[in-house]
C-alpha positions as CSV (number, residue, x, y, z in Angstrom):
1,X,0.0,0.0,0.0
2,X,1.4,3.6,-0.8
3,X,2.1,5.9,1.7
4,X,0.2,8.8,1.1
5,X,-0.6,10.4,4.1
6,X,0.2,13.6,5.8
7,X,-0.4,12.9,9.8
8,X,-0.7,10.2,11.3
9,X,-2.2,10.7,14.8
10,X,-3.3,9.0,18.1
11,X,-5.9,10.1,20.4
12,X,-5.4,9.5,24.1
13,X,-9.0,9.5,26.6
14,X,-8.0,11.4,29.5
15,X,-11.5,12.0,30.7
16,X,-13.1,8.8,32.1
17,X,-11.2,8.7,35.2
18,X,-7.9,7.7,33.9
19,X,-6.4,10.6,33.2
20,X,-2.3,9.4,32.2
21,X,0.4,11.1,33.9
22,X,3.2,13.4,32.6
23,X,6.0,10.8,32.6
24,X,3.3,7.9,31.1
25,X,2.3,10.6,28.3
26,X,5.9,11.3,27.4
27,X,6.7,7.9,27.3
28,X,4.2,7.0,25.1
29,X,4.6,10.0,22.7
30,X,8.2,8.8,22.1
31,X,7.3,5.0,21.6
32,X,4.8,5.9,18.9
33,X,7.2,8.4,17.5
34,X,9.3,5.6,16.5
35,X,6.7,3.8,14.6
36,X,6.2,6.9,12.8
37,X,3.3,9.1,14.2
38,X,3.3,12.3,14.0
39,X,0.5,13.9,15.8
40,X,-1.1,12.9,19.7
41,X,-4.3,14.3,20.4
42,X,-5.7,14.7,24.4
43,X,-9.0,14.3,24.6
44,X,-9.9,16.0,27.8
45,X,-13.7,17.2,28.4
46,X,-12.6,18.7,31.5
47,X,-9.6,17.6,32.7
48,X,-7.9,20.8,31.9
49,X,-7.6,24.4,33.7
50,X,-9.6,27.2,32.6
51,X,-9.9,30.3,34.3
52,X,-13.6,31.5,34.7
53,X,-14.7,28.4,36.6
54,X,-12.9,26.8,38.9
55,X,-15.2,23.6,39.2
56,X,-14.3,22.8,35.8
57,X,-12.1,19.5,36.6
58,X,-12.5,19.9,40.1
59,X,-11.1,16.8,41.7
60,X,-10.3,15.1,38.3
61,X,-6.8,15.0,38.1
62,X,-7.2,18.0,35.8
63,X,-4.0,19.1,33.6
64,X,-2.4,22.3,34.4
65,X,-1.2,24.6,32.1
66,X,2.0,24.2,33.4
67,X,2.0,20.4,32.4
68,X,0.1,21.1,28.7
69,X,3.0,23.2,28.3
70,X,5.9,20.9,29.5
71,X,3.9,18.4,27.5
72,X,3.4,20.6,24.0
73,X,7.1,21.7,24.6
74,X,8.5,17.8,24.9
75,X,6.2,16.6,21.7
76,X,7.1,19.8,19.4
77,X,10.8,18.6,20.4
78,X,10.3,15.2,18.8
79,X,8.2,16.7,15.9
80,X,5.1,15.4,17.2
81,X,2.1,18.1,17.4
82,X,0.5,17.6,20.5
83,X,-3.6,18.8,19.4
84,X,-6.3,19.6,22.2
85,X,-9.7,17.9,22.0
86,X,-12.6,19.0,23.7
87,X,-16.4,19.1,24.0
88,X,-18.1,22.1,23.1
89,X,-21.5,20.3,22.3
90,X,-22.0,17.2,24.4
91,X,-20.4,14.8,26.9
92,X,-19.8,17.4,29.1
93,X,-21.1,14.0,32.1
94,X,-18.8,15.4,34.9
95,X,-19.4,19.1,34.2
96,X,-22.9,18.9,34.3
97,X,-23.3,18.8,37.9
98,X,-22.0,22.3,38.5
99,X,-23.1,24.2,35.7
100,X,-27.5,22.8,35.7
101,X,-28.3,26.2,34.3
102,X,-26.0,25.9,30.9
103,X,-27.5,21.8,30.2
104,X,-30.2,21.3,27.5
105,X,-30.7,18.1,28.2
106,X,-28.8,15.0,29.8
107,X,-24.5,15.9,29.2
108,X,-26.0,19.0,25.8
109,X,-24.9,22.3,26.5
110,X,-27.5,24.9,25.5
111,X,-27.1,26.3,22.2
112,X,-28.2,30.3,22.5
113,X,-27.0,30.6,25.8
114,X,-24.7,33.6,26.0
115,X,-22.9,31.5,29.1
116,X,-22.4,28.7,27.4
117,X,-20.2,31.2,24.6
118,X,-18.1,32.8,27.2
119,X,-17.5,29.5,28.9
120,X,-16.1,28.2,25.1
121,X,-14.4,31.6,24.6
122,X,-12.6,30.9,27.7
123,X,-11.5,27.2,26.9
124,X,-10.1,28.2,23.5
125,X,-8.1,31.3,25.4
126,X,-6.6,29.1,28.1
127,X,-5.7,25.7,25.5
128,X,-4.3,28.6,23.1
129,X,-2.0,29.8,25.9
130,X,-0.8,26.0,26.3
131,X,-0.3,24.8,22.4
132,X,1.4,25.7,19.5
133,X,-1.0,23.6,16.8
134,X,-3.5,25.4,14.9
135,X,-5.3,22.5,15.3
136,X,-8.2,21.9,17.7
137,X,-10.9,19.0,18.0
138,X,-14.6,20.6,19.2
139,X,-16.1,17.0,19.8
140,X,-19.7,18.1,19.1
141,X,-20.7,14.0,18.8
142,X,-23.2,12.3,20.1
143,X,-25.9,14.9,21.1
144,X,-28.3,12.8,20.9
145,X,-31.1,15.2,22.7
146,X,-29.6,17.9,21.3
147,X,-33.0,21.2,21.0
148,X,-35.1,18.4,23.0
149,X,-34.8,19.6,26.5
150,X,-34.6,22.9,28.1
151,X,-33.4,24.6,24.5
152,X,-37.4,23.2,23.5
153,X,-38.6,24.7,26.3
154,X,-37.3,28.2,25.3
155,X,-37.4,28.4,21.8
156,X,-40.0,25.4,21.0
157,X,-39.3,23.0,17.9
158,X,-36.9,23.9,15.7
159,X,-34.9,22.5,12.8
160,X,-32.6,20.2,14.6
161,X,-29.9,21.2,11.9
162,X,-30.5,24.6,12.6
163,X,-29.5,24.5,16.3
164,X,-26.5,22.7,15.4
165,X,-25.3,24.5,12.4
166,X,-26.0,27.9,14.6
167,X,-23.9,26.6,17.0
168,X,-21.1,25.1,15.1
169,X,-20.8,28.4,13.1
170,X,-20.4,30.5,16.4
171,X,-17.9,28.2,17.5
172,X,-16.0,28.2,14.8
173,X,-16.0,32.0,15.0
174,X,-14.6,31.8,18.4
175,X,-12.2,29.0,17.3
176,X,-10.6,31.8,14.6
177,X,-10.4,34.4,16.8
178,X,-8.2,32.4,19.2
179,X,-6.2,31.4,16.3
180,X,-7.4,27.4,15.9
181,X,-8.2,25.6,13.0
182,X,-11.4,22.9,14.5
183,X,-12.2,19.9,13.3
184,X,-15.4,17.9,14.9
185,X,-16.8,14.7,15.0
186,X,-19.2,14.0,11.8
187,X,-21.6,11.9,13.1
188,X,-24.7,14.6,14.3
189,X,-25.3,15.2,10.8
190,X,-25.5,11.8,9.9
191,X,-27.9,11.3,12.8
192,X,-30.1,14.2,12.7
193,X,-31.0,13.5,8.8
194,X,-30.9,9.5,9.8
195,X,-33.2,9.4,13.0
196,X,-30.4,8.7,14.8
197,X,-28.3,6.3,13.2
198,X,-24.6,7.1,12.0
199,X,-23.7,4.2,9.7
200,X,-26.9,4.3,7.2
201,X,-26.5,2.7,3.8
202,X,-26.9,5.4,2.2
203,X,-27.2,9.3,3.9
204,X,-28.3,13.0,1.3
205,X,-27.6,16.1,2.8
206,X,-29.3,19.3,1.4
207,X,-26.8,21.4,-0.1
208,X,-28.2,24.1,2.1
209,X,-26.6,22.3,4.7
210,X,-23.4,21.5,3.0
211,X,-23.4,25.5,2.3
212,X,-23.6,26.5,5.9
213,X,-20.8,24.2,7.5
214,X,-17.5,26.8,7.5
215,X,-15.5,26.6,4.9
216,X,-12.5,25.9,7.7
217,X,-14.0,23.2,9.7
218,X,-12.7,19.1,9.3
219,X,-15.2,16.6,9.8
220,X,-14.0,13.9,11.5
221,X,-15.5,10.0,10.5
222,X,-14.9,8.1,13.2
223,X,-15.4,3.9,12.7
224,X,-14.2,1.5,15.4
225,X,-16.6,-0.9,13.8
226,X,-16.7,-2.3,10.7
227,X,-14.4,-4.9,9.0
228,X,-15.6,-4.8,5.7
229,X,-14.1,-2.1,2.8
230,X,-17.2,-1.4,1.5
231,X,-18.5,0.4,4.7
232,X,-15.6,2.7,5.1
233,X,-15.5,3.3,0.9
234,X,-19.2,4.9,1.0
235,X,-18.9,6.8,4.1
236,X,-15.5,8.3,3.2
237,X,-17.3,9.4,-0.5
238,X,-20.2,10.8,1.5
239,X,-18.0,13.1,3.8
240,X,-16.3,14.0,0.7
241,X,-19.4,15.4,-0.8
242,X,-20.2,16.8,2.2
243,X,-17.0,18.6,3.3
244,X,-13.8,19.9,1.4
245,X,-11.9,18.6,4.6
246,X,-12.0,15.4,6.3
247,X,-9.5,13.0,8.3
248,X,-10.5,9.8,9.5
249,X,-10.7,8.4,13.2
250,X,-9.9,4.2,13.7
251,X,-10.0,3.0,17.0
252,X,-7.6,0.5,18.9
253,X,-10.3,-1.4,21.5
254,X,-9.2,-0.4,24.9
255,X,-12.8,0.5,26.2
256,X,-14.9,-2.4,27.0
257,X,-13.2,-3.6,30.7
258,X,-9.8,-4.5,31.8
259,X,-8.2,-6.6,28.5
260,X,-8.1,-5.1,25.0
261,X,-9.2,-6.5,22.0
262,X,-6.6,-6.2,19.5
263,X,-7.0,-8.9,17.1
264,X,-10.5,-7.0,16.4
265,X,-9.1,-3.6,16.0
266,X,-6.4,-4.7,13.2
267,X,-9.7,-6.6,11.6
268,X,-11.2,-2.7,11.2
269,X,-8.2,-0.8,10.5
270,X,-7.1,-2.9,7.7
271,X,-10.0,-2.1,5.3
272,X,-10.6,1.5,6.9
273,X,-7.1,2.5,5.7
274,X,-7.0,1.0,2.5
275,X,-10.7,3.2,1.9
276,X,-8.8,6.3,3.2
277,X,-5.8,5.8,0.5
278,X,-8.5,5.0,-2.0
279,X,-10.5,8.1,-0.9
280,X,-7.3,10.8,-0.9
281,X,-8.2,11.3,3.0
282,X,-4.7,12.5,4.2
283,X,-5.0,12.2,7.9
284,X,-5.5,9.7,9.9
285,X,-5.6,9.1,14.2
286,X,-6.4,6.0,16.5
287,X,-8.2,6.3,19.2
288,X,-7.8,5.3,23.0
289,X,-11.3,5.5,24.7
290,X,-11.5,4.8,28.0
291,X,-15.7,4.3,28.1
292,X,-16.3,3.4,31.9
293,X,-13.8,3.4,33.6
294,X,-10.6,3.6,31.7
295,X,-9.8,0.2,33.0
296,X,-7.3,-0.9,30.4
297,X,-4.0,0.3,29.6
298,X,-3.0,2.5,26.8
299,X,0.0,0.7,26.2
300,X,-1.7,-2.5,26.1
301,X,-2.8,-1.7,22.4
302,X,0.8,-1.1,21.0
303,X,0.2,-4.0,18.6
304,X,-2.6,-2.2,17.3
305,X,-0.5,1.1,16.7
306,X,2.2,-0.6,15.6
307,X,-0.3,-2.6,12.5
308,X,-2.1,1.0,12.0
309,X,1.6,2.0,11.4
310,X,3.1,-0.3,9.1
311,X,-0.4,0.0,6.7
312,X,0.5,3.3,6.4
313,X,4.0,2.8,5.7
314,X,3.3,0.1,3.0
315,X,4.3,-3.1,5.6
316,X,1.9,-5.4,4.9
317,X,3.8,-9.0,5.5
318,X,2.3,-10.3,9.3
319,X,6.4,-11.3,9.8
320,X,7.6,-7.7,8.2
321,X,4.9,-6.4,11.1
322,X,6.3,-8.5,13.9
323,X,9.9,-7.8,13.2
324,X,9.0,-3.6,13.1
325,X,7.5,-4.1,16.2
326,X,10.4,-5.8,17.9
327,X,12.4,-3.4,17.1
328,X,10.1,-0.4,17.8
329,X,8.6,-1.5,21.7
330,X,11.5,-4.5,22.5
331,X,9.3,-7.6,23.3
332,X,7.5,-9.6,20.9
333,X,4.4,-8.7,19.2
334,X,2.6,-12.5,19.7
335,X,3.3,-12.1,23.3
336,X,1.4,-8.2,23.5
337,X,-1.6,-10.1,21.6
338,X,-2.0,-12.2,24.7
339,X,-3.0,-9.2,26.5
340,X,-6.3,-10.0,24.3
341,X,-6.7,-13.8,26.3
342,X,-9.4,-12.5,28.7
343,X,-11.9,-12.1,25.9
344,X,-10.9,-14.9,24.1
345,X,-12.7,-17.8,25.1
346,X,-14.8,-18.5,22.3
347,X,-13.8,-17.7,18.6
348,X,-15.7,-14.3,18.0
349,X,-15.3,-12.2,15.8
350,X,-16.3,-8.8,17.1
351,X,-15.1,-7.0,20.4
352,X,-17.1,-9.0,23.5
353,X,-15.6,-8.3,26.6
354,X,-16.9,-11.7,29.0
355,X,-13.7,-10.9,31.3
356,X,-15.6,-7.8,32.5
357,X,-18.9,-8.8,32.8
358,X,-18.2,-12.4,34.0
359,X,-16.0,-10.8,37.1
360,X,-18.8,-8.1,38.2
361,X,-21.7,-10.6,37.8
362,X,-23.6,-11.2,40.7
363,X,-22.6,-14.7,43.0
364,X,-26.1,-15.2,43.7
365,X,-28.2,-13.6,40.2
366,X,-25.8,-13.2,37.7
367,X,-27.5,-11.9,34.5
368,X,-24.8,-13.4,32.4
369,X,-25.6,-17.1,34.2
370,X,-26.7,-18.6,30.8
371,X,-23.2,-17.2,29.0
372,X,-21.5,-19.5,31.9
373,X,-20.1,-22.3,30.3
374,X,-17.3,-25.3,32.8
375,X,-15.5,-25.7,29.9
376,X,-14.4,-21.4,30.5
377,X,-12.7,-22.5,33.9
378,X,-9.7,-24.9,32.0
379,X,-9.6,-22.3,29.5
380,X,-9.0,-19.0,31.8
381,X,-6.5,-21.6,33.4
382,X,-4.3,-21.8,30.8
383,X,-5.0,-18.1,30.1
384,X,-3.4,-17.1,33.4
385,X,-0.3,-19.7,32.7
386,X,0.1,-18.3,29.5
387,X,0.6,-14.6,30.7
388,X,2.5,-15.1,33.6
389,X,5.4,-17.0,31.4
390,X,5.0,-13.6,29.1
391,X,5.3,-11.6,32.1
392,X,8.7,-12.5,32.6
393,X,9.7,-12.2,28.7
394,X,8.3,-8.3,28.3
395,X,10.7,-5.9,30.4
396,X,9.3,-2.4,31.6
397,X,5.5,-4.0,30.2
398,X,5.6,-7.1,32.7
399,X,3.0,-5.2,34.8
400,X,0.3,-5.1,32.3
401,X,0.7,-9.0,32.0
402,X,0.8,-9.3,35.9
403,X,-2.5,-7.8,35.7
404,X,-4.3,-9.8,33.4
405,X,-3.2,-13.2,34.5
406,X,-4.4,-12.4,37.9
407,X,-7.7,-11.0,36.4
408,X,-7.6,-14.8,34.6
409,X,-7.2,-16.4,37.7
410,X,-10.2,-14.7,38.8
411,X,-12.0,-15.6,36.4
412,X,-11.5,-19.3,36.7
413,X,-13.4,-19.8,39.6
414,X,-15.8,-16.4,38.7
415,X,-16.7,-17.3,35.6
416,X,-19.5,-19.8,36.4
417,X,-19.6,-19.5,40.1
418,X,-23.7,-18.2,39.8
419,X,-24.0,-21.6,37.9
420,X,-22.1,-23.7,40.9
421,X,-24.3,-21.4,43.6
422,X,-27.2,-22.6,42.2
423,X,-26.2,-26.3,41.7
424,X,-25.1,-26.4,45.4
425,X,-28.3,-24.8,46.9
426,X,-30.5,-27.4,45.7
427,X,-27.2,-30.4,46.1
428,X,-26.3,-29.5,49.8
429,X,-23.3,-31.8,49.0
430,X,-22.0,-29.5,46.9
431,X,-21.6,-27.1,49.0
432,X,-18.3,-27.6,50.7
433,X,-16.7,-27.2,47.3
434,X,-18.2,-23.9,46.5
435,X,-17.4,-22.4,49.6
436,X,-14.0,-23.2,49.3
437,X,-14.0,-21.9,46.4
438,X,-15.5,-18.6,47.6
439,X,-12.6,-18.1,49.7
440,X,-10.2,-19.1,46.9
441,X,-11.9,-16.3,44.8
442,X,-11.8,-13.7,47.6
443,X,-8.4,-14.4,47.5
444,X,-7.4,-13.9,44.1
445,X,-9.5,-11.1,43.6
446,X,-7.7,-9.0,46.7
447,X,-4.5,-10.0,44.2
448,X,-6.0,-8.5,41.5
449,X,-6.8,-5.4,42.8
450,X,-3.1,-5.2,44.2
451,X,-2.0,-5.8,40.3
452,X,-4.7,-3.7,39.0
453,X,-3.7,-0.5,41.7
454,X,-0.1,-1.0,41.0
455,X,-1.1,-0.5,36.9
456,X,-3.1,2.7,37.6
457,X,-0.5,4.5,39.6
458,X,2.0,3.6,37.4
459,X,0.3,5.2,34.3
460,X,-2.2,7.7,35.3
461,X,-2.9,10.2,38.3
462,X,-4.8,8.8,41.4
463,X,-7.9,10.8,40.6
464,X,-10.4,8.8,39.7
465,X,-9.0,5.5,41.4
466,X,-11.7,6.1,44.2
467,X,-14.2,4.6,41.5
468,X,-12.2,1.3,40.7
469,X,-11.7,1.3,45.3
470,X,-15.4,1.2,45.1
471,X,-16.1,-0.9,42.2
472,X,-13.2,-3.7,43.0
473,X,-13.8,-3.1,47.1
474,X,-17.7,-4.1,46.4
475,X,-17.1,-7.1,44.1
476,X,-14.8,-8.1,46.8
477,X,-17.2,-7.3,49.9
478,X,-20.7,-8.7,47.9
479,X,-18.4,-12.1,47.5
480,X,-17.9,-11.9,51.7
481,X,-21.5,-11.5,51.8
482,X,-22.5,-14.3,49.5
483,X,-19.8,-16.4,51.2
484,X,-21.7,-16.0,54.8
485,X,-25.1,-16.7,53.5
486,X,-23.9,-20.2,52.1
487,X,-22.3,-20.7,55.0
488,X,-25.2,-19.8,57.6
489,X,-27.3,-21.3,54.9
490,X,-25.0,-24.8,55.3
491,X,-25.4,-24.4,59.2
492,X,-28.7,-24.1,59.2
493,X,-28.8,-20.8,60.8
494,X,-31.2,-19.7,57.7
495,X,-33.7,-21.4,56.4
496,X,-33.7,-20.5,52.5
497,X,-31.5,-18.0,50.5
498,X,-34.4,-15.9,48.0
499,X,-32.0,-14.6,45.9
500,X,-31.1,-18.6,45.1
501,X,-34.6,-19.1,44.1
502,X,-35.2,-16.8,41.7
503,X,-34.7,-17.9,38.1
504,X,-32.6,-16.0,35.7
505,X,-33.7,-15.5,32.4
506,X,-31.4,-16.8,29.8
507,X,-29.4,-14.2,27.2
508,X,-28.2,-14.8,24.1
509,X,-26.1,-17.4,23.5
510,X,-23.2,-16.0,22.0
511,X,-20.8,-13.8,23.7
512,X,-22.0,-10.2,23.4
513,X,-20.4,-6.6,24.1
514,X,-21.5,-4.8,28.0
515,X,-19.7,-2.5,29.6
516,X,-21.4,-0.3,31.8
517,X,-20.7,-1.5,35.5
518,X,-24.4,-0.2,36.8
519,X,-25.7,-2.5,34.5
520,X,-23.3,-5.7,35.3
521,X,-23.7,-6.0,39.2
522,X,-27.6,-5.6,39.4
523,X,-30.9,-5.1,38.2
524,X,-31.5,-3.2,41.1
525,X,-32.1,1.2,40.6
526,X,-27.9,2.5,41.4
């Protein structure tokens, strides 16, 4: 494959909780500088300082200016630009509690509101005094209830492309005036002329609406989804028609629980870049969501970066691959793709993530009980052998191995433990087993969390950690509980467990994608 591109970027999530240290940042702008990136984006929705509100970031391991500027200074030294993104739309989750009076509806800012403006002026004035790019990313995706809340309200119903084209434009205006160039994500046009949906087989846009978008502005495609070229080819034509400028966004799949799923991500950035060379799109980033938690490592999707690299470069050859990342990160590329072994338990081909929802199941009323399978328990084994051997083979990256074979471990006894529960409440005789069992679980998953701490403080501030304490610390306390109600239960000290004899409803069969933690421990209102 030619080279023809111009940038070649990564985008870092330092906004759900996780947001990486200085020294973590630096070293991962100067591995991926070897692999030949050029640009590293920040995605921070309010994990940086501004000045006229100082609850913006309160108590989220906010950046400084000082530390944009040590960090802007360090990647400008490499000849990497270092670009802000930001939110100047929606996702504004943590914000929203302080500022009630500036929300539309759910994480919307409202369009119209002269607040909302000088709050944007004043984030474009403080990144501009930390960055040399001309570059900046607005965000603006995802507003799904964007005119439908308090903006309806006020103004009544209006053209849902009029509020955001309104918006963008004054925006952009305030962009120029700080001296930025923005770019935004694509997909609220898409969804405002598709009733939601992004991805459509085929999307028409007015030329009214093409005509108002500023001539300046870079839509951004963004597609973490789709293996097949055809996908990528039409959309990339579309935002052609739709917009003189337009890079597109892969993703490397850090974002659905502790593991990532690499061997997925180079299954959608293969045919994505070959559309982008076919298309003349010229830039090109990777993101690193952190949905939920930021549970995963950044560095744990190197091979993904690394395959993302080499397309763009013309290195095609799987061994050609291997050998550049040897050379580039030091430790074998097949033993980085075992990072992927908690999800791996069954050959699927999209991103599931069972490690995370098979660990925060409930003991007693799992929702996930039919996706329990005995068979998981030899495989997770073998999972844990396999990355403890690598741990001791991959240097300054043993950590992230550490990590995942005690998460494996876990999961061995975890995995089907509802099932076992169950078994053993109606089989008394089984129930010497699963209580020991319970306490081998307890156990391991007090190792884990030691692993799992010792990652996060190695790689990102301690600001948001208080969420995995209380995520981790009640997995490990409801497993206490359940342990004494089997065991009173066994004693006769209670006559019947209720939780036991409720039936769960099966799920599908095949492994499936959930990530949000509310929805993994409990049926229950959070």
């Amino acid at each position: 494959m030619e080279n023809n591109f111009h940038k070649l970027g990564v985008m870092i999530d330092c906004s759900r909780n996780a947001v990486m240290n200085i020294d973590s940042i630096k070293k991962f702008i100067s591995i991926i500088k070897k692999m030949g990136y050029n640009q590293v984006h920040l995605y921070m929705e309010d994990t940086y300082e501004i000045k006229i509100d100082k609850h913006f970031g309160y108590l989220r391991g906010r950046y400084t200016k000082e530390e944009l500027k040590e960090l802007d200074d360090f990647a400008f030294n490499l000849g990497v630009e270092l670009v802000p993104n930001i939110q100047t739309l929606a996702h504004m989750t943590a914000y929203t509690r302080w500022c009630k009076d500036i929300i539309d509806a759910d994480d919307i800012l409202l369009v119209g509101n002269d607040k909302v403006y000088d709050l944007i002026k004043d984030m474009f004035t403080c990144l501009r005094q930390c960055f040399r790019t001309e570059n900046i990313h607005i965000g603006m995706d995802e507003a799904h209830m964007l005119g439908r809340g308090k903006y309806f309200d006020l103004f009544g119903a209006k053209d849902r492309f009029e509020i955001l084209l309104s918006h963008l434009n004054i925006v952009c205006d305030i962009a120029k005036s700080t001296g930025f160039k923005p770019m935004m994500w694509s997909d609220m046009f898409y969804r405002i002329a598709n009733g939601g949906e992004y991805y459509e087989a085929s999307s028409k846009f007015d030329v009214s609406i093409k005509n108002q978008i500023p001539a300046d502005l870079t839509l951004v495609y963004w597609d973490y989804y789709h293996t097949d070229f055809n996908t990528y080819d039409r959309m990339l034509k579309e935002h052609n028609q739709l917009c003189n400028n337009v890079i597109f966004a892969g993703g490397a799949w850090k974002w659905s629980g502790f593991a990532p799923n690499n061997y997925f991500s180079l299954s959608t950035l293969k045919p994505a870049i070959k559309a982008c060379n076919k298309n003349g799109v010229k830039d090109i980033f990777i993101t690193l969501w952190g949905d939920n938690g930021a549970e995963c490592s950044s560095f744990s999707v190197l091979p993904s970066l690394c395959y993302a690299a080499c397309l763009v470069q013309g290195v095609t050859k799987a061994s050609d691959i291997k050998q550049k990342f040897k050379e580039w990160i030091g430790v074998s590329f097949d033993d980085f793709m075992l990072l992927d072994l908690p999800n791996k338990i069954e050959n699927v081909k999209t991103a599931v993530n069972p490690s995370k929802y098979f660990l925060y199941g409930d003991c007693f009323m799992s929702i996930f009980q039919s996706q329990e399978k005995p068979e998981f328990k030899d495989k997770y084994v073998s999972f844990a052998r396999k990355l403890k051997y690598a741990k001791n083979r991959t240097g300054e990256y043993s950590y992230l191995f550490d990590t995942l074979s005690k998460l494996c471990n876990v999961l061995a006894i975890k995995q089907d433990i509802c099932s076992r529960t169950r078994q053993a409440y109606k089989n008394c005789e089984l129930l010497d087993d699963v209580i020991s069992d319970y306490k081998k679980m307890i156990k391991r998953t007090e190792e884990f969390y030691l692993a799992f701490r010792n990652q996060w403080y190695k790689e990102n501030k301690p600001f948001g950690f208080e969420i995995q304490d209380a995520r981790l610390g009640g997995l490990i306390q409801r497993m206490k509980s359940c342990l004494n109600r089997l065991i009173d239960f066994k004693e006769g000290k209670i006559a019947n467990i209720p939780e036991l004899e409720e039936n769960i409803l099966p799920i599908d069969d095949e492994l499936f994608p959930y990530n949000e933690w509310t929805g993994l421990i409990s049926t229950s209102v959070m």
